[in-house]
C-alpha positions as MATLAB code, in Angstrom:
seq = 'XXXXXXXXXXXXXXXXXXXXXXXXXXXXXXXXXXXXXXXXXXXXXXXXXXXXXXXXXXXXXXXXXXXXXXXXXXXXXXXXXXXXXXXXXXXXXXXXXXXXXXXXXXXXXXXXXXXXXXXXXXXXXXXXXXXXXXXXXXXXXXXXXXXXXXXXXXXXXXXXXXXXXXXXXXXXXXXXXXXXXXXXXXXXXXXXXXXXXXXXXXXXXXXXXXXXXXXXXXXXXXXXXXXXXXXXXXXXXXXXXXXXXXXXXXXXXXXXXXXXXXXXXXXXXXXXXXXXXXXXXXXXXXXXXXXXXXXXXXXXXXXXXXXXXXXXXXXXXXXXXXXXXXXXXXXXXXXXXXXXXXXXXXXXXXXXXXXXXXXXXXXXXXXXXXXXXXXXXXXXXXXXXXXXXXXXXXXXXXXXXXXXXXXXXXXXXXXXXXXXXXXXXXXXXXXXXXXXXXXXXXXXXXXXXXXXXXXXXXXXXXXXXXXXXXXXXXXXXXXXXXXXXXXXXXXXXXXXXXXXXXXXXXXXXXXXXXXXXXXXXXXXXXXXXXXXXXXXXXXXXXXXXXXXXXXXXXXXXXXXXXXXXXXXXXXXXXXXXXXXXXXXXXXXXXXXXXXXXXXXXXXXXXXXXXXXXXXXXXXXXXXXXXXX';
ca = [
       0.000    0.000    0.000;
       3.148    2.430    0.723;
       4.524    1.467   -2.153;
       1.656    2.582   -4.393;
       1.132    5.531   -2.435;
       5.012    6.801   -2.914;
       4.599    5.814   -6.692;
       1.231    8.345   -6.924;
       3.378   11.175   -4.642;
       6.241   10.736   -7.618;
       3.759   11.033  -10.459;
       2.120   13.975   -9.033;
       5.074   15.933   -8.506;
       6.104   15.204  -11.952;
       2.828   16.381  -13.400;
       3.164   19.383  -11.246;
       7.047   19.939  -12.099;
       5.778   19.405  -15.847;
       2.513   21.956  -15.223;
       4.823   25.128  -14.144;
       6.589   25.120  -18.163;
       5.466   27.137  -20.606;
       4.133   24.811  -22.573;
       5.773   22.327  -21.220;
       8.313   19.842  -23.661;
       9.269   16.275  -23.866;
      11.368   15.239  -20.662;
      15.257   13.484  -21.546;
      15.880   10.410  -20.203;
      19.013   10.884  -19.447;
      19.505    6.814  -18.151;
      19.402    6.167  -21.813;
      21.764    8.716  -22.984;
      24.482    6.903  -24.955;
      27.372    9.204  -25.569;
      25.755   12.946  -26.261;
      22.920   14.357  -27.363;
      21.535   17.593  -28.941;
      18.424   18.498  -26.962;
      17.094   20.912  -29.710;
      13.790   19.674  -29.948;
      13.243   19.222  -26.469;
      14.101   23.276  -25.427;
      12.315   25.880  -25.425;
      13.885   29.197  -25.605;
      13.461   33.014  -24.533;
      15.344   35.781  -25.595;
      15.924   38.448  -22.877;
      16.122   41.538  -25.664;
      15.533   43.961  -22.549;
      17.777   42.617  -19.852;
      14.312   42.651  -17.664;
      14.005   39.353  -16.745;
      14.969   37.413  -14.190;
      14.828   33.563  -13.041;
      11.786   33.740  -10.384;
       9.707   35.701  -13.462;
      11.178   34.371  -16.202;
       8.385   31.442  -16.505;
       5.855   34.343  -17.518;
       7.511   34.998  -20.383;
       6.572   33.996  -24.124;
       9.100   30.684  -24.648;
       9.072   29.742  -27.983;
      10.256   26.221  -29.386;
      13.690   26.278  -29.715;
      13.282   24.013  -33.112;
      11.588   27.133  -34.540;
      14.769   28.601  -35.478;
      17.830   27.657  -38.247;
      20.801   26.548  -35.096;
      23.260   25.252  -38.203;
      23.742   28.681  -39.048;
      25.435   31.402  -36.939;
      23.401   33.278  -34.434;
      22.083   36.847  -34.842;
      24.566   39.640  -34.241;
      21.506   40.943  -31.464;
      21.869   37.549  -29.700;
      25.135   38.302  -29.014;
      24.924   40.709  -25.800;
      21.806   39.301  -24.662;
      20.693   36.952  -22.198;
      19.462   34.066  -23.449;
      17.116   31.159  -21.374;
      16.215   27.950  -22.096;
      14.216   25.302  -20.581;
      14.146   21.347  -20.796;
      12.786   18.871  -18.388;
      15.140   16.006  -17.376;
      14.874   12.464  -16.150;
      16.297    9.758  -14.833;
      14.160    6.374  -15.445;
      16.952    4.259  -13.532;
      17.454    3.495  -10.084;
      20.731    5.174   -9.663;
      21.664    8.768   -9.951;
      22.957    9.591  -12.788;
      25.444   12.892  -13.909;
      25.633   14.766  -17.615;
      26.739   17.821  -18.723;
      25.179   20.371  -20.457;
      26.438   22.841  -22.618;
      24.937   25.571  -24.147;
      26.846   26.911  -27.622;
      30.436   26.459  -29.078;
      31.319   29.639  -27.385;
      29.701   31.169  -23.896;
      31.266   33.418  -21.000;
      28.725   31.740  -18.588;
      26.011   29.247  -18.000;
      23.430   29.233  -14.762;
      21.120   26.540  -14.436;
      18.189   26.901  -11.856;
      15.716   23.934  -10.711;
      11.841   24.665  -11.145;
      10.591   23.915   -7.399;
       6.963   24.170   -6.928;
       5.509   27.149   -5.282;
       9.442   28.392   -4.796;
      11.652   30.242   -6.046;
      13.958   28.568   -8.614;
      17.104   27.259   -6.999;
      20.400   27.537   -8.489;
      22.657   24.951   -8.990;
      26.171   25.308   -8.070;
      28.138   27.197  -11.583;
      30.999   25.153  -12.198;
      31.398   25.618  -16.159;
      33.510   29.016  -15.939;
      36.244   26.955  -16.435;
      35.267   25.215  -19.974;
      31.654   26.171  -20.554;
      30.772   22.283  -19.179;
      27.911   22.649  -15.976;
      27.495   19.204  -14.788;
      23.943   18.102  -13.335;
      22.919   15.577  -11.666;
      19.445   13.577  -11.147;
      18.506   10.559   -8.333;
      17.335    7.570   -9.262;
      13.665    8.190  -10.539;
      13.873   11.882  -10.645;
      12.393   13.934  -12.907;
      13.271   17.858  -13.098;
      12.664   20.412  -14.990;
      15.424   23.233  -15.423;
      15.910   27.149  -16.306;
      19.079   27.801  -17.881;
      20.557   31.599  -18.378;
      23.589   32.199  -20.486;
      25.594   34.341  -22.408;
      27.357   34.082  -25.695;
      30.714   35.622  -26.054;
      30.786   38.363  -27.791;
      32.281   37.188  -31.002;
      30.808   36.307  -34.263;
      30.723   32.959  -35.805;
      28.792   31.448  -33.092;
      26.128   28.457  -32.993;
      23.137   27.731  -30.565;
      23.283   24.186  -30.502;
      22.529   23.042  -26.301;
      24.029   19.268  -26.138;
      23.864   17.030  -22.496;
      27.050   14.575  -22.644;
      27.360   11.895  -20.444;
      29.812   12.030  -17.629;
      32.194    8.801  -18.425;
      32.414   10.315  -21.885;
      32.937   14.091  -21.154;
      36.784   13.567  -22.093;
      36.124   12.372  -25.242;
      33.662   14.415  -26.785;
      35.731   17.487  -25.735;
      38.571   15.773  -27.605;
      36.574   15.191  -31.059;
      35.018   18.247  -30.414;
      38.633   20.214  -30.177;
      40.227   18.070  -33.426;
      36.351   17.769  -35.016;
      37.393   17.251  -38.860;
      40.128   19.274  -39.664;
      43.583   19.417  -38.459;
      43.417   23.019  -37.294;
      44.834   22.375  -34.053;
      47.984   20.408  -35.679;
      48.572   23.554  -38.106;
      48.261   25.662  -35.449;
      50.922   23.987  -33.214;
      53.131   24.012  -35.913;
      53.170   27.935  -36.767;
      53.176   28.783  -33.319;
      56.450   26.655  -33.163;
      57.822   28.352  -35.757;
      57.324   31.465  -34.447;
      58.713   30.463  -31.322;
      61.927   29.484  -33.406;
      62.200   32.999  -34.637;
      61.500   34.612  -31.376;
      64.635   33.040  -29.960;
      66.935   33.949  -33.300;
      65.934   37.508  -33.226;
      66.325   37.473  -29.252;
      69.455   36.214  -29.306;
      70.740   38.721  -32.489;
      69.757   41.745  -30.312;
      71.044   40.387  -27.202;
      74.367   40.295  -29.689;
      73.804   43.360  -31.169;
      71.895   45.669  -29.234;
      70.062   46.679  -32.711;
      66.393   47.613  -31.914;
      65.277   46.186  -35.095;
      65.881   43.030  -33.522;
      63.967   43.761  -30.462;
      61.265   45.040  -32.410;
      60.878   42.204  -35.078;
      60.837   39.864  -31.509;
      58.411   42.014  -29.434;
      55.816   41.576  -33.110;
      57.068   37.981  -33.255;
      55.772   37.394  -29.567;
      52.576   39.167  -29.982;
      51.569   36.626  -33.599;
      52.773   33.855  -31.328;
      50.742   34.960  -28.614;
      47.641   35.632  -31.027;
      48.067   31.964  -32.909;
      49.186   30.013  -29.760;
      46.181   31.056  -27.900;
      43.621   30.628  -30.769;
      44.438   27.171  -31.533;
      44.525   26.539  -28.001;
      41.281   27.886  -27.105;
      39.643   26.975  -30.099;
      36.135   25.544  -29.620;
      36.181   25.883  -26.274;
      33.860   27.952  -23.977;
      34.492   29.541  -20.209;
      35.657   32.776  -18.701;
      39.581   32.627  -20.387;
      38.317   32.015  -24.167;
      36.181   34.556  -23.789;
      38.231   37.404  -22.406;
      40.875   36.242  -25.096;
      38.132   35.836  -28.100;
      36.700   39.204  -26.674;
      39.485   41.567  -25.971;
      43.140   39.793  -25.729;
      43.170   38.631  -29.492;
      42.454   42.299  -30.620;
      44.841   43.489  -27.765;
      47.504   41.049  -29.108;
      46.802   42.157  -32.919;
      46.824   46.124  -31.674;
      50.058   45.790  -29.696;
      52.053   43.697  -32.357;
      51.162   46.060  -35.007;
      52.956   49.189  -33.048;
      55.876   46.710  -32.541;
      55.209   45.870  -36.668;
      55.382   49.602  -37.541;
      57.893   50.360  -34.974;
      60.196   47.623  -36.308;
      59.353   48.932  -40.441;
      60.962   52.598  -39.031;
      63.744   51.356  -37.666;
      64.401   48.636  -40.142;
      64.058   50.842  -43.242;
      65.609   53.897  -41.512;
      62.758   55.864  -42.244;
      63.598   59.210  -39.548;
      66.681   59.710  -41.823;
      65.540   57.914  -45.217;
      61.904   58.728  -45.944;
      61.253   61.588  -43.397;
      57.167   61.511  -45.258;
      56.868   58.046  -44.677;
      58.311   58.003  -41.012;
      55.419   60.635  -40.027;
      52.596   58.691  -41.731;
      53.784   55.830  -39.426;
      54.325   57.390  -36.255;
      50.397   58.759  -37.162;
      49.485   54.858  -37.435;
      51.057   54.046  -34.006;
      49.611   56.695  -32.299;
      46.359   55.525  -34.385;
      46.443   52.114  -33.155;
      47.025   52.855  -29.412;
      43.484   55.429  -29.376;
      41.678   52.428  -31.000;
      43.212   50.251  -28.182;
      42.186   52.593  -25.419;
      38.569   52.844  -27.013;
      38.344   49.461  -27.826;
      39.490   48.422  -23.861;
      36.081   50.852  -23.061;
      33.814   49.119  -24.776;
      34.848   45.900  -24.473;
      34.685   46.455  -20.605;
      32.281   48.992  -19.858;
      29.458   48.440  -22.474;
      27.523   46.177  -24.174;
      28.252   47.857  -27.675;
      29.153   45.061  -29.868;
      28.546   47.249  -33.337;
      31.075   49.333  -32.204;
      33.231   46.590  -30.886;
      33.147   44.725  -34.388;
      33.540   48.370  -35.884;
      36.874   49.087  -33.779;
      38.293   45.234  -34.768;
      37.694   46.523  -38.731;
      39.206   49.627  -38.327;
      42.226   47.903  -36.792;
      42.294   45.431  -40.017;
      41.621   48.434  -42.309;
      44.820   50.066  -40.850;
      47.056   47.121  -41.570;
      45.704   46.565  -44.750;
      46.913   49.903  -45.664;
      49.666   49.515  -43.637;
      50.554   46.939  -46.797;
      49.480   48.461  -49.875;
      51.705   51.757  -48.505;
      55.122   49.137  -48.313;
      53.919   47.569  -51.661;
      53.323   51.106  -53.532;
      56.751   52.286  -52.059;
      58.836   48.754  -52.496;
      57.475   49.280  -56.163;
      58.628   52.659  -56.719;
      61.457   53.036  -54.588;
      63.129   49.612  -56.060;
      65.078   49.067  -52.813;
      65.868   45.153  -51.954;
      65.446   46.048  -47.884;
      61.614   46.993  -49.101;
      60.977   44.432  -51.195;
      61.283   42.090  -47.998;
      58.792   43.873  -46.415;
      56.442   44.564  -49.568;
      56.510   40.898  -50.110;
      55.927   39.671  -46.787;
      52.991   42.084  -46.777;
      51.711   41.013  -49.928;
      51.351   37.341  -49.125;
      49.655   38.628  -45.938;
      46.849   40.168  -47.490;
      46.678   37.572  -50.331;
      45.592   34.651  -47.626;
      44.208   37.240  -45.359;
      41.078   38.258  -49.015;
      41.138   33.809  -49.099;
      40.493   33.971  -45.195;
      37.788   37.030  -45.753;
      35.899   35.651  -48.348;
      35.594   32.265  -46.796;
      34.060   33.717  -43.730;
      32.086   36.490  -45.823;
      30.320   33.246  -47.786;
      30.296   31.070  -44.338;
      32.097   28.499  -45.667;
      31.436   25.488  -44.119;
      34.595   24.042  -42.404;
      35.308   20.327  -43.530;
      38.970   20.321  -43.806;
      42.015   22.717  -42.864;
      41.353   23.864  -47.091;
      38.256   25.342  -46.054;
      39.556   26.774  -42.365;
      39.875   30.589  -42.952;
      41.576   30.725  -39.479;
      44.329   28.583  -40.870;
      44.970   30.925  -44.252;
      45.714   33.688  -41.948;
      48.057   32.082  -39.696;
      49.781   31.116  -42.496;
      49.801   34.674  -43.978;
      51.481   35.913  -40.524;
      53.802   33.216  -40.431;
      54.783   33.544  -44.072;
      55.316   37.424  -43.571;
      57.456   36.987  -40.468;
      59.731   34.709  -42.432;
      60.182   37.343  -45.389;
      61.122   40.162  -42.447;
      63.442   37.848  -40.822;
      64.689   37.332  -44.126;
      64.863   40.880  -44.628;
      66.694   41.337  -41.298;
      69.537   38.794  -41.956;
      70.078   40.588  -45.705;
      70.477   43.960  -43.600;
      72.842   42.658  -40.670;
      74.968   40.830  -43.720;
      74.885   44.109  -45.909;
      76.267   45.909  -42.667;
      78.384   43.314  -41.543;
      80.480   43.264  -45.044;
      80.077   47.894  -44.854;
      81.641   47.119  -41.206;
      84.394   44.401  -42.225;
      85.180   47.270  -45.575;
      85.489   50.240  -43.597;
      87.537   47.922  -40.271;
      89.770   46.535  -43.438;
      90.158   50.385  -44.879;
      90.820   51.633  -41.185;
      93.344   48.917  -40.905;
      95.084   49.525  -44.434;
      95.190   53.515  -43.364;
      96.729   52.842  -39.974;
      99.671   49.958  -42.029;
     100.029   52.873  -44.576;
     100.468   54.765  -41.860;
     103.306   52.811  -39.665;
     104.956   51.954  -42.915;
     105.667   55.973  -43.949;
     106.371   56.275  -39.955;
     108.666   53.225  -40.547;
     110.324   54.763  -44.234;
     110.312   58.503  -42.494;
     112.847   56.560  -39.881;
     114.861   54.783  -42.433;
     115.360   57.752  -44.552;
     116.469   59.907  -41.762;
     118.669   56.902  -40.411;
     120.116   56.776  -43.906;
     120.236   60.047  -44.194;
     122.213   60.176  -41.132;
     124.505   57.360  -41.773;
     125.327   58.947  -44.716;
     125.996   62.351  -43.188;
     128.246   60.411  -40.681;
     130.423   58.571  -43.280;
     130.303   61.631  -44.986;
     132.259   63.406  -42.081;
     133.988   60.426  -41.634;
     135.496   60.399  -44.913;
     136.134   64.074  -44.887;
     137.469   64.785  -41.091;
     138.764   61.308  -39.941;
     140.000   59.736  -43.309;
     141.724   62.936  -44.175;
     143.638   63.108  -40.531;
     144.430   59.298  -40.845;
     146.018   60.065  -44.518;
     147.970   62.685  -42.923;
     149.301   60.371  -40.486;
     150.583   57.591  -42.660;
     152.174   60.237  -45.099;
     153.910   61.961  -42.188;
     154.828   58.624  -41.256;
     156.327   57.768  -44.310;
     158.472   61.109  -44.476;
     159.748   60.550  -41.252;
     160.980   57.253  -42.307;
     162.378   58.534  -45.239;
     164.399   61.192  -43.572;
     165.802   58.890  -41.021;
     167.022   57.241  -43.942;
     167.895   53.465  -43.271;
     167.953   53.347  -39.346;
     164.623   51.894  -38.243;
     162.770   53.171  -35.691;
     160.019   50.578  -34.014;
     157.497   53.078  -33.305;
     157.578   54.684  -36.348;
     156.847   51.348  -38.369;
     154.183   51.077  -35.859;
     152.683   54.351  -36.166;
     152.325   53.795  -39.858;
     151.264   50.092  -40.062;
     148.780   51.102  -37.432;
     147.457   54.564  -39.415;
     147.343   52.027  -42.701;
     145.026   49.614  -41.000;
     143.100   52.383  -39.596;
     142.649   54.017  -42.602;
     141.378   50.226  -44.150;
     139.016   50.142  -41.099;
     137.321   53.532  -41.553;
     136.796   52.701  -45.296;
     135.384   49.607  -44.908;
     133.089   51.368  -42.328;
     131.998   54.009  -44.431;
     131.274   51.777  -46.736;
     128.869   49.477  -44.499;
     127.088   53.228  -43.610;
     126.460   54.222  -47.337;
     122.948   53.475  -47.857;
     124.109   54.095  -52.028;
     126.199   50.504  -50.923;
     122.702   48.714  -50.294;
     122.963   45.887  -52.716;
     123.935   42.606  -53.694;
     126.079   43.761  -56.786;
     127.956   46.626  -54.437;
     128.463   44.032  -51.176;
     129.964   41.088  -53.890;
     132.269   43.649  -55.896;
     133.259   45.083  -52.788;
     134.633   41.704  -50.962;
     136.253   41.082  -54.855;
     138.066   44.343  -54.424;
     139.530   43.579  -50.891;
     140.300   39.862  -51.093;
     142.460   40.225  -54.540;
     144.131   43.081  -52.664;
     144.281   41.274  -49.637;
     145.682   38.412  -50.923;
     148.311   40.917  -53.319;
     152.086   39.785  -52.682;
     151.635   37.086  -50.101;
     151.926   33.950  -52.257;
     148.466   32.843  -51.931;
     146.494   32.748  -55.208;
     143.203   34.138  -54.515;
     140.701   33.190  -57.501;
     136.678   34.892  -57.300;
     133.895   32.891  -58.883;
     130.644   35.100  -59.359;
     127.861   33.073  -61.124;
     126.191   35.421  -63.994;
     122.621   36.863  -63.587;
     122.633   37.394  -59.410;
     118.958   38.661  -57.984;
     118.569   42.192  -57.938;
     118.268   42.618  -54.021;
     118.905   45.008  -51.250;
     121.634   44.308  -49.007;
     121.183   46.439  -45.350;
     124.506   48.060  -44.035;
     124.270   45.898  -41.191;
     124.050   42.283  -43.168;
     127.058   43.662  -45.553;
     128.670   44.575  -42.574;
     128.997   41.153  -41.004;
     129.428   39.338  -43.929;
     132.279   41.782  -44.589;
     133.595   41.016  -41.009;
     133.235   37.301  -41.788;
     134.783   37.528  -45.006;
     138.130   39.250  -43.226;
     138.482   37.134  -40.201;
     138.494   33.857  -42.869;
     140.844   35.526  -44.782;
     143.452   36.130  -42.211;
     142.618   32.670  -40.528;
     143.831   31.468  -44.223;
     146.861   33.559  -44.730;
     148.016   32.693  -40.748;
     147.448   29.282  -40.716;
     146.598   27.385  -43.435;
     149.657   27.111  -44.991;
     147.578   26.873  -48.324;
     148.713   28.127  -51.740;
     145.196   29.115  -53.150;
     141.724   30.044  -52.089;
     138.580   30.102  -54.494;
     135.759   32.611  -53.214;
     132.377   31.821  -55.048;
     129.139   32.919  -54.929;
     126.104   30.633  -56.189;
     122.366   30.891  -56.473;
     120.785   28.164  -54.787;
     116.851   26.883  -55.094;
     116.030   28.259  -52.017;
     118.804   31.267  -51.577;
     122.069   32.469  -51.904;
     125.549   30.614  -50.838;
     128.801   31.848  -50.411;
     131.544   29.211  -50.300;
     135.179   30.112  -49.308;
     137.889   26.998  -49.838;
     141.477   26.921  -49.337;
     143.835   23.923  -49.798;
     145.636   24.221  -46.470;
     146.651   21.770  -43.959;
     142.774   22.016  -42.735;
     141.282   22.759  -39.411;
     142.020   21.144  -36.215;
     138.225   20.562  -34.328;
     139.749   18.907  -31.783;
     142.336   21.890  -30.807;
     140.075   25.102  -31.211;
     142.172   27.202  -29.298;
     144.210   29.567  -31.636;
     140.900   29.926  -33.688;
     138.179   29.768  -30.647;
     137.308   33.850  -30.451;
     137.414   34.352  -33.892;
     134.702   31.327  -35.125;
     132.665   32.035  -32.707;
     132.599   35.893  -33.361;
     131.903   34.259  -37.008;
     128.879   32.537  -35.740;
     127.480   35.001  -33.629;
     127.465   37.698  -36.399;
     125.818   35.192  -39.015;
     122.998   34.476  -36.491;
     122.625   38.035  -35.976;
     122.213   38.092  -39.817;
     119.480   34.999  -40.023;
     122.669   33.564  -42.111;
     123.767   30.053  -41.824;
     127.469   29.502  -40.915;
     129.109   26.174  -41.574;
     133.066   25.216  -41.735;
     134.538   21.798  -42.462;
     137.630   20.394  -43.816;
     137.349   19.482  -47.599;
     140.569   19.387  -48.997;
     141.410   22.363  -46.808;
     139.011   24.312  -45.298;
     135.731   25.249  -46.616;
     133.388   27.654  -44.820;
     129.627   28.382  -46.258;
     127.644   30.963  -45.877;
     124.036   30.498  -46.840;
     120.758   33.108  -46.517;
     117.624   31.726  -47.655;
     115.416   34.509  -49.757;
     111.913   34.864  -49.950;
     110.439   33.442  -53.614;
];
């Protein structure tokens, strides 16, 4: 008997619950909900035009079937800022509770859902789809419940009325085929945003290098399209209080931003302050544009309900880059400069997928693939012109690189010009002085040394056959020094500078040398020597060498000939003096030790290379490599 009675309390309730509808609907079964489920037919709807109603009243109102209107196309622009309520009765035919979710559109800032209660108020139910547009409800075993729901769409076009319950256990899933649905939008988007990404960290890490605000600008745009992209594919179809402040404000407050950073970077990039003074005033006008419509777009976005004006601000912000292109694509043209033509053709492939992208969405073209995505053309168009200014930007920093390498390579020839007339201003005043110097040698010292010997050679004469020791000595001693001084002057003429002078010079004094001693001194001079310099300092040791071998020869040697020669090698020049002596003793150095060694030193002064070595005699080689 209790059981039938609790049976009639259930059905009464229900026909009460069902009574209190404006003409009331079908109730869902929810128990035999398989996956999802539009609930089109089963609404009714009421559309809050003047903001007057309100959930205890709202019952009053004139509901209408929702099927009476077209929800496969887009909803009214008037729909957008308005409040919207529907109404459904639910039920749950099993004898366990049982949870779905209900969602309201593709795209809504909030969703309330009240329970009709008889005689009472309507009772809200706790709002948990601010996160994702997803309000979960829930119904006991046997319950049956009829609901008020209030939302609002965000305020973006390209929107769709379509209320759906899902079933809990396959919540995940549906919002997974909803997010990939039949395109690959989501994949694309990924992909450009990584791309961008790529270039934000190559034109970070140039102006980190080069402190060039070009750089910094080109990022600061980059970051803003990556920003714009990243966020679009990653909110895309999905409702809740973060897709709709970004579909509502931060997408146009990400375009706004990027495109000062776009025109800031086009100033500094094509030098326009210094280069095209008209230009650079038209664009500081557009910045200064942009940021008002920013500021006035922030106002109504936040403090009205003006969507007109909204969409009107969003166009005027795409008119401005539009023109923003056709101006670098008039100029590129008539200017003819290769920096421009980076920029004029990154702009131009812009606009050409952002007209595909328009006229898609102009016709409504219904999206079946990522051909037929107008989000994806545009992407693409960003993407595509970010690649042609990066391009642009490496073509600049290599043009000013190779300027910058010229004018360090033209500094650096200057300053070696430079140190080499420092270097020639030295020499000529060193020759000039060594030549001055011998000069006065010649004239002061050589003519007092003459004087000597001749007065030293009277004297002997008028003593007539008696010798006198220091006499001989005086003269003998005046005789060498006279030899000395020549052979000194000689070393300081800078006229004497040359292989020719330095080989008939040592021909001279080794036939003299050699003159009444017994020693046959032959000279062997190949034909066709190298025309080179000789310094006064190499002549002078090789002079000194020459001398000290000679006397070694005529002191020692006990030889009866000598053969000087002088030979072009492959890799330098080689002077070879031979005697036929008795040879050199290596093993007792003693009588020779000062002298060779003085012989060595001098040659390594000279970067010369000093050999001696007994070869039927003696033989001692001198040998200078020269450069080819």
């Amino acid at each position: 008997m209790i059981k039938f009675f609790l049976i009639g309390f259930f059905l009464f309730l229900n026909i009460l619950v069902s009574a209190q509808l404006p003409g009331a609907t079908d109730p869902i079964d929810i128990s035999l909900l398989r996956d999802s489920q539009l609930i089109i037919n089963q609404c009714r709807i009421y559309i809050d035009t003047g903001g007057s109603a309100r959930p205890g009243n709202i019952l009053n109102e004139a509901w209408q079937p929702l099927s009476n209107f077209n929800t496969s196309k887009y909803i009214p622009n008037t729909w957008i800022t308005t409040p919207i309520y529907l109404t459904f009765i639910l039920e749950n035919s099993s004898d366990t509770a049982a949870k779905v979710f209900f969602i309201a559109s593709t795209y809504t800032r909030n969703i309330y859902i009240y329970k009709i209660l008889p005689n009472q108020p309507p009772e809200q139910l706790k709002n948990e789809s601010r996160k994702d547009g997803y309000q979960p409800v829930e119904l006991n075993g046997k319950e049956k419940q009829a609901y008020i729901v209030k939302f609002n769409f965000t305020k973006r076009v390209f929107n769709f009325l379509q209320p759906q319950l899902i079933k809990a256990g396959y919540l995940k899933k549906y919002q997974h085929l909803k997010y990939f649905k039949d395109d690959a939008q989501p994949t694309i988007g990924y992909l450009l945003s990584g791309i961008l990404l790529m270039m934000i960290f190559f034109t970070w890490a140039n102006y980190l290098q080069s402190k060039r605000k070009e750089f910094l600008y080109n990022c600061c745009y980059s970051i803003c399209m990556f920003g714009l992209i990243f966020l679009n594919t990653f909110l895309e179809r999905k409702s809740g209080i973060f897709s709709s402040l970004f579909h509502e404000y931060l997408d146009f407050m990400l375009l706004s931003t990027g495109t000062v950073f776009y025109i800031a970077f086009t100033r500094k990039f094509l030098e326009t302050k210094a280069n095209y003074p008209l230009l650079n005033r038209i664009f500081i006008n557009e910045e200064k544009l942009v940021i008002a419509l920013l500021v006035c777009f922030s106002f109504v976005v936040f403090f009205t309900d003006n969507f007109q004006l909204q969409k009107t601000l969003e166009n005027g912000m795409k008119l401005i880059m539009l023109v923003i292109g056709i101006i670098y694509i008039v100029i590129a043209l008539a200017q003819k400069n290769k920096l421009m033509n980076f920029l004029a053709i990154g702009n131009a492939i812009l606009i050409f997928f952002s007209l595909i992208s328009f006229f898609m969405i102009l016709f409504q073209m219904k999206i079946t693939s990522i051909f037929t995505n107008s989000m994806i053309y545009y992407e693409v168009g960003i993407v595509s012109e970010l690649i042609f200014f990066l391009l642009g930007l490496t073509y600049k920093n290599r043009i000013e690189l190779i300027e910058k390498i010229k004018e360090q390579e033209s500094l650096k020839r200057e300053a070696e010009k430079q140190s080499y007339e420092s270097k020639l201003a030295v020499l000529n005043a060193q020759q000039k002085e060594r030549n001055r110097i011998s000069a006065d040698m010649h004239d002061d010292l050589g003519a007092g040394v003459t004087a000597i010997r001749l007065y030293s050679e009277l004297a002997k004469k008028r003593i007539g056959k008696e010798v006198i020791p220091e006499i001989e000595k005086i003269s003998s001693s005046a005789n060498e020094l006279l030899n000395n001084m020549n052979a000194i002057i000689w070393t300081m003429t800078s006229s004497n500078d040359s292989l020719d002078n330095m080989v008939a010079y040592i021909r001279s004094y080794s036939l003299e040398y050699f003159e009444n001693t017994g020693i046959k001194c032959r000279i062997d001079i190949e034909e066709e020597m190298p025309k080179i310099a000789v310094s006064g300092e190499i002549r002078r040791n090789i002079y000194l060498v020459v001398k000290e071998a000679l006397n070694n020869i005529l002191k020692h040697s006990r030889a009866t000939e000598v053969c000087i020669t002088l030979k072009k090698e492959t890799d330098g020049l080689s002077l070879y003096i031979q005697d036929n002596g008795t040879g050199i003793d290596f093993e007792n150095l003693r009588r020779f030790g000062n002298g060779l060694i003085n012989m060595k030193k001098r040659m390594e002064e000279t970067k010369i290379l000093f050999t001696i070595e007994n070869k039927n005699g003696t033989l001692i080689t001198l040998h200078r490599k020269l450069q080819p």
